[in-house]
N, C-alpha and C positions, 0 to 999 in steps of 0.2 A: 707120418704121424697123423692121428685123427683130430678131428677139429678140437675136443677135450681136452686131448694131449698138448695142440697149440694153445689152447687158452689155458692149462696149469702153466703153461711155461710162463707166459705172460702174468700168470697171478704169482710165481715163482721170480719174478724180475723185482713184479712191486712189492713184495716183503723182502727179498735182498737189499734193495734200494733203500727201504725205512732203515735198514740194519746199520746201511751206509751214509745214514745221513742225509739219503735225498727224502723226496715226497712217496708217497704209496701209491705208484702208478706205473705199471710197466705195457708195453704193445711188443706183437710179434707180429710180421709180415711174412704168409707163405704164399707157395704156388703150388699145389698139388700134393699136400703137404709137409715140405721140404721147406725149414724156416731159412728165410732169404736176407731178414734181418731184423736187429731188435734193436729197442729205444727204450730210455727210464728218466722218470723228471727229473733234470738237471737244475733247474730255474735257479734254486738257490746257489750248487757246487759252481754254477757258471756265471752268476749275476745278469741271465739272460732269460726274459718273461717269456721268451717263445720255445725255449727248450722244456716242450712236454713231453711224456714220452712217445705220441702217437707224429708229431713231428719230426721229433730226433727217430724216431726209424723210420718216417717214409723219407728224411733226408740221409741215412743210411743206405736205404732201397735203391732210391734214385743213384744217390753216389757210387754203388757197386755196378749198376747195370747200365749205367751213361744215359738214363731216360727220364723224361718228366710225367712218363704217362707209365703207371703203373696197371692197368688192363691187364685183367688173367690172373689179378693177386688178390689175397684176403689179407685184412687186417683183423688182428686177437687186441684187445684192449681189455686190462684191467679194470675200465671205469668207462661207462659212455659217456665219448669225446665234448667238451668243453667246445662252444662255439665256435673257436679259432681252429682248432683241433678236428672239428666235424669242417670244417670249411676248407680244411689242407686236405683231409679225405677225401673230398669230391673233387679238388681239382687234380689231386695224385690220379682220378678216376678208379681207384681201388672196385673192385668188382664186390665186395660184400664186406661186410663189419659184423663182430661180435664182443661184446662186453658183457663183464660178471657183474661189476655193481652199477646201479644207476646215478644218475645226476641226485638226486636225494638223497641215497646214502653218503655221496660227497660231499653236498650241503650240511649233511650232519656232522659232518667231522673239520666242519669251518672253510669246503670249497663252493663255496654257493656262488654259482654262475647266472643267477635268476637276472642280477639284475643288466646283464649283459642282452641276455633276448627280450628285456623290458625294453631297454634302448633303444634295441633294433626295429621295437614296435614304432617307434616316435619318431615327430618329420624332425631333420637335426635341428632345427632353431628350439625344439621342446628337450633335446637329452642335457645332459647333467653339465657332459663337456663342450664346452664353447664351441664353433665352431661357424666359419666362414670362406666364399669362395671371394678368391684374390686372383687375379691375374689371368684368368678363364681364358679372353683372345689367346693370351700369350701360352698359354698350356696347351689349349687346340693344336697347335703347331706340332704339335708330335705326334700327336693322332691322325692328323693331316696327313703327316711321315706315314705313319705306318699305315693308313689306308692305300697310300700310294704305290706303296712298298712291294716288287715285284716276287721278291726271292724269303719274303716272311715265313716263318715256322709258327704256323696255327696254333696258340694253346689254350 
């Protein structure tokens, strides 16, 4: 399929999905372009704020080919990716991204993620949500582990 052909697909998911009662957002994950798997916002069907669609298919991707590192793949997104959703993209290491509407158009139809990279600008004692460090010695201790850790798998 050509890249167009993968990104109708994924514009073809998020108006299935409105049809279906989810949100208007679909992603498709290829390689070569051979779609390898697809995802569509669940958040509501699931009662689960992480189920977008560009998550629920790189954990689709990930779950068919037994990897955490998705290298050699593209993602087609409906929409470009929501904070959470751009930050699964880079650790999946996805090799390119393409999206039909932007964060503005999103915004206009009541997904405004503005104030999420407002936050992210802020030291946390200035963001919205409270926020404190508790028990640091004692959480050290696992990082301790795993610096020590001879047989660790890098991700």
């Amino acid at each position: 399929m050509t890249k167009e052909e993968l990104m109708r697909k994924a514009i073809e998911l998020s108006k299935e999905n409105v049809a279906n009662g989810g949100g208007p957002f679909g992603a498709v994950i290829a390689k070569d372009g051979e779609i390898i798997a697809t995802g569509v916002n669940r958040v509501t069907a699931l009662c689960d704020p992480t189920a977008h669609a560009e998550v629920s298919a790189i954990r689709a991707a990930t779950s068919q080919l037994g990897t955490f590192d998705l290298s050699g793949y593209e993602i087609y997104t409906s929409c470009e990716p929501c904070p959470m959703c751009l930050g699964a993209i880079y650790w999946a290491r996805l090799d390119k991204m393409y999206y039909g509407n932007n964060k503005t158009d999103a915004k206009n139809i009541g997904f405004d993620d503005s104030f999420i990279y407002d936050e992210l600008e802020l030291k946390p004692a200035d963001r919205k949500l409270p926020s404190e460090i508790l028990l640091h010695k004692e959480a050290l201790k696992a990082f301790e582990a795993w610096s020590q850790k001879t047989d660790k798998v890098v991700y």
